[in-house]
N, C-alpha and C positions, 0 to 999 in steps of 0.2 A: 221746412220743418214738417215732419210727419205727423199725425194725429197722434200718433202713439208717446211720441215726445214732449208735443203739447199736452197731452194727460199727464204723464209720467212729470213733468216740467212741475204742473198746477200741484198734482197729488204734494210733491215736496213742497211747494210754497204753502200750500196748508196746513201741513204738519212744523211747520217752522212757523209761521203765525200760532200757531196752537201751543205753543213747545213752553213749559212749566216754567223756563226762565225769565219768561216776557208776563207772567202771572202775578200780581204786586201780592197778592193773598199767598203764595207758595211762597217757604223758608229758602228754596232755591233760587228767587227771583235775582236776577242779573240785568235787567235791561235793555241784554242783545244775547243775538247765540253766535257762537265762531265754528265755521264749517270749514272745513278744509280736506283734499281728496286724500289724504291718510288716514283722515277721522271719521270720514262721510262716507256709510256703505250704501247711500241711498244713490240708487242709479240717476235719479232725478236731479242732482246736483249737477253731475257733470252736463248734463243736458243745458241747465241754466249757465253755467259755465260758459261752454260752446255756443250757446247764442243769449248771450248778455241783452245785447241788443234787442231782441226779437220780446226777452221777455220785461224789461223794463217796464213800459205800458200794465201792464200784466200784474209785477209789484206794486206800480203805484196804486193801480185801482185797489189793490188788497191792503195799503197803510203799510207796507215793508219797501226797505230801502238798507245801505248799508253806508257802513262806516267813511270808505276808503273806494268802492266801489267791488266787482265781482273779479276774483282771482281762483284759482285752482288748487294753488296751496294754504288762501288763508280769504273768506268771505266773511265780516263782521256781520251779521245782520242785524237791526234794529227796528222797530215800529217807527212808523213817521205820522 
């Protein structure tokens, strides 16, 4: 994995930790968010995608984890 991907990787895991759905105060709040590569223009998705693995470690220490696990066409994520 490059640096660039590992940035790019983190940048979207923070913005999805951050995301108004997972906010109990916000009229939006949901619980999880669902990303998936039709809906997701963040290049940092696919990246997490591509090495699931690599960034596991990486969500847990941030409190994010998902439903079902990391897929391309459909990623639940939740707080954990």
């Amino acid at each position: 994995m490059t640096k660039n991907e590992l940035e790019l990787g983190i940048k979207f895991l923070k913005k999805v930790k951050s995301d108004f759905q997972f906010d109990k105060e916000d009229p939006g709040y949901l619980g999880f968010l669902n990303c998936g590569e039709d809906i997701t223009d963040d290049p940092g998705y696919m990246i997490i995608v591509n090495r699931a693995e690599e960034f596991s470690w990486i969500m847990a220490e941030m409190g994010i984890g998902t439903e079902s696990g990391i897929h391309a066409e459909e990623t639940v994520f939740v707080l954990i």
